[in-house]
C-alpha positions in Angstrom: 0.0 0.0 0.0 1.4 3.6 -0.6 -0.4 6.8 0.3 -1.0 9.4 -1.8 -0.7 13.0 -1.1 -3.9 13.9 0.1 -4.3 10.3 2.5 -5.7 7.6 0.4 -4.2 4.1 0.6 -3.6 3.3 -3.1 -2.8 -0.7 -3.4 -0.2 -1.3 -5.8 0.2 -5.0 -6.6 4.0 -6.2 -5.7 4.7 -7.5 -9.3 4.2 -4.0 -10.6 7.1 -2.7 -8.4 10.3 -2.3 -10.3 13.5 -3.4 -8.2 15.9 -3.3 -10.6 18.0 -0.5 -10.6 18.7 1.5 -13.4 21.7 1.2 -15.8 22.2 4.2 -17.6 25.8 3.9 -19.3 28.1 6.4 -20.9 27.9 7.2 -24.3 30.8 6.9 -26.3 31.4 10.4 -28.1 32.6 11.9 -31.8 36.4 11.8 -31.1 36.0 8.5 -29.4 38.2 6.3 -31.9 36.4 3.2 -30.8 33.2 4.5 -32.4 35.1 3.5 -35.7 35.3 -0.2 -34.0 33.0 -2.5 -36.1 31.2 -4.9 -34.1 31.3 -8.4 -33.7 28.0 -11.1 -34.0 26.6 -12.5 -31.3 27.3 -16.3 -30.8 24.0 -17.8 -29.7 25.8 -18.8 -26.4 26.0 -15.0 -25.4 22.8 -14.8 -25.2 22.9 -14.8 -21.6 24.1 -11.2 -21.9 21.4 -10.2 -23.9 19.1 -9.5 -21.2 21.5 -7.4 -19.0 22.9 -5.0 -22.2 19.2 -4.8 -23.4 18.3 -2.9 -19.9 21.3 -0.9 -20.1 20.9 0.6 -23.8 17.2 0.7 -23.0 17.9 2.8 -19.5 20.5 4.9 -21.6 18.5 5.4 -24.4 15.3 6.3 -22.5 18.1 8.5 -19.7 19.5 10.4 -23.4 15.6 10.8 -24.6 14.6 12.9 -21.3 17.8 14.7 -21.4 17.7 15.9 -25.2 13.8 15.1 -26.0 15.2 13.0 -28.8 16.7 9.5 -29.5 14.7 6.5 -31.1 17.6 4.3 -31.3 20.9 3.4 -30.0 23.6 0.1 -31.3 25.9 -1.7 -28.7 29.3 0.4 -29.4 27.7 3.3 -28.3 28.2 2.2 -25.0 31.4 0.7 -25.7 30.0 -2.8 -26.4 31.3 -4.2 -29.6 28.5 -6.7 -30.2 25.7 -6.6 -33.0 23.1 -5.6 -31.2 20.3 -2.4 -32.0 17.7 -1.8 -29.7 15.1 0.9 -30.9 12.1 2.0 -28.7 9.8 4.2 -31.0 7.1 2.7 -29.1 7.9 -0.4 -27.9 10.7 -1.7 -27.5 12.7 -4.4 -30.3 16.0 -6.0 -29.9 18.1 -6.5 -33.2 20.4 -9.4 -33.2 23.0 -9.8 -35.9 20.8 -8.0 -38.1 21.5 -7.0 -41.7 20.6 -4.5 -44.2 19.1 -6.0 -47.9 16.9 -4.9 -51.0 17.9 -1.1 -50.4 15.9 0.9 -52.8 17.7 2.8 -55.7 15.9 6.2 -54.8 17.5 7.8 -51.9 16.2 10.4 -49.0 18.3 13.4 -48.1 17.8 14.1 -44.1 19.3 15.7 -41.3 20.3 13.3 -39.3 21.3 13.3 -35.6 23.5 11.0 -33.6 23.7 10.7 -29.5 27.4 10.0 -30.3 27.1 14.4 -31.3 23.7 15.3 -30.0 24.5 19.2 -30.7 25.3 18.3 -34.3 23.1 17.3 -37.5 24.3 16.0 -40.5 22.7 15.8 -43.9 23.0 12.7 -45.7 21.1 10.5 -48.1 19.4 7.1 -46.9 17.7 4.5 -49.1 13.9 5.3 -49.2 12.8 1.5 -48.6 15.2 -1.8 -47.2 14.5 -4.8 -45.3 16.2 -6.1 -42.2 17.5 -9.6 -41.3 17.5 -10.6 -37.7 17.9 -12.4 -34.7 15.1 -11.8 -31.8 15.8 -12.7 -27.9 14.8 -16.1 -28.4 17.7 -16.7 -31.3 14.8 -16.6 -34.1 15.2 -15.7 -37.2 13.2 -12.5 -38.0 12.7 -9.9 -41.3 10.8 -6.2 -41.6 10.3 -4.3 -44.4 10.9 -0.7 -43.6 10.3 3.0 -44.8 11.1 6.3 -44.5 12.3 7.3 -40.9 12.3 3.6 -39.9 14.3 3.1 -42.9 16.9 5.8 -42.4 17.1 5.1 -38.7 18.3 1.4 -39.1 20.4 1.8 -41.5 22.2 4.6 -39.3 22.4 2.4 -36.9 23.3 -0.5 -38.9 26.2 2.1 -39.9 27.4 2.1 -36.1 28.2 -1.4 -35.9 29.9 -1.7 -38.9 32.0 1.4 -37.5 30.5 4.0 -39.4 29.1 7.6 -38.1 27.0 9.9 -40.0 29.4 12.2 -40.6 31.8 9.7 -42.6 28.7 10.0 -44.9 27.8 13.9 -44.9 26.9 14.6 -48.5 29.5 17.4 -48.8 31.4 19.9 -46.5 28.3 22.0 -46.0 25.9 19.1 -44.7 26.7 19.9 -41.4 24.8 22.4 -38.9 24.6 23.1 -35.2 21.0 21.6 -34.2 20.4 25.2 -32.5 21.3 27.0 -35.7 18.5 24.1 -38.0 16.1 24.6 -35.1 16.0 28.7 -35.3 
């Protein structure tokens, strides 16, 4: 039982309670030469791990989104974990294991993008309008989605970061790059 402020017991069943405490890790930074680091798959006897890094990008990812009021996203080496692994949470939350980019369309979508690696910094770069990605759930099966647009381009940025890549490696030319205060004007 807990009591609110103005004196009524309120019953909270016990399994609602969350004990575990919260794991928000650092982000690794532009500068950060591991950032360039591509990743190695997960061997299905990791998995055991899984659950552990999944609550720590999820609490730094959701502990970045209050901070900035952005962030839909975030790949293992951000944290300094060199392991295939995406977890997104536009919503609800989906774990991408081993995952791979195929059928990227031939016509392209020019965005500024952002990064929490330089959350003060947007990039414009071009992202294929339509892919589909190959994966591995928590349970080890084999999964595919067909994406667009913004789910499109936010994959394949992340896709990017285990493979060692940052947005700005792929800025279309020297002026594709702004201060987000200066784009937000």
């Amino acid at each position: 039982m807990i009591r609110s402020g103005n004196g009524i017991l309120i019953h909270i069943p016990k399994a609602r309670y969350n004990t575990r405490v919260m794991a928000i890790k650092e982000i690794l930074m532009l500068g950060c030469p591991d950032l360039y680091r591509p990743s190695e798959p997960v061997k299905q006897n990791e998995l055991s791990i899984i659950k552990d890094l999944t609550a720590n990008l999820h609490d730094t990812l959701m502990d970045f989104r209050n901070r900035h009021g952005m962030g839909r996203a975030i790949a293992a080496p951000q944290i300094g974990v060199f392991k295939r692994i995406i977890y997104m949470n536009t919503g609800s939350p989906i774990i991408f294991i081993n995952p791979t980019l195929l059928d990227l369309s031939p016509e392209m979508i020019e965005i500024w993008d952002d990064c929490m690696s330089f959350p003060d910094i947007l990039v414009k770069v071009r992202r294929h309008r339509t892919c589909k990605i190959n994966f591995l759930d928590i349970e080890w099966a084999q999964q595919m989605l067909s994406l667009e647009g913004d789910l499109s381009e936010l994959l394949q940025h992340e896709c990017d970061h285990l493979d060692g890549i940052l947005a700005v490696q792929r800025a279309i030319d020297g002026k594709s790059f702004a201060l987000r205060s200066q784009r937000e004007k």
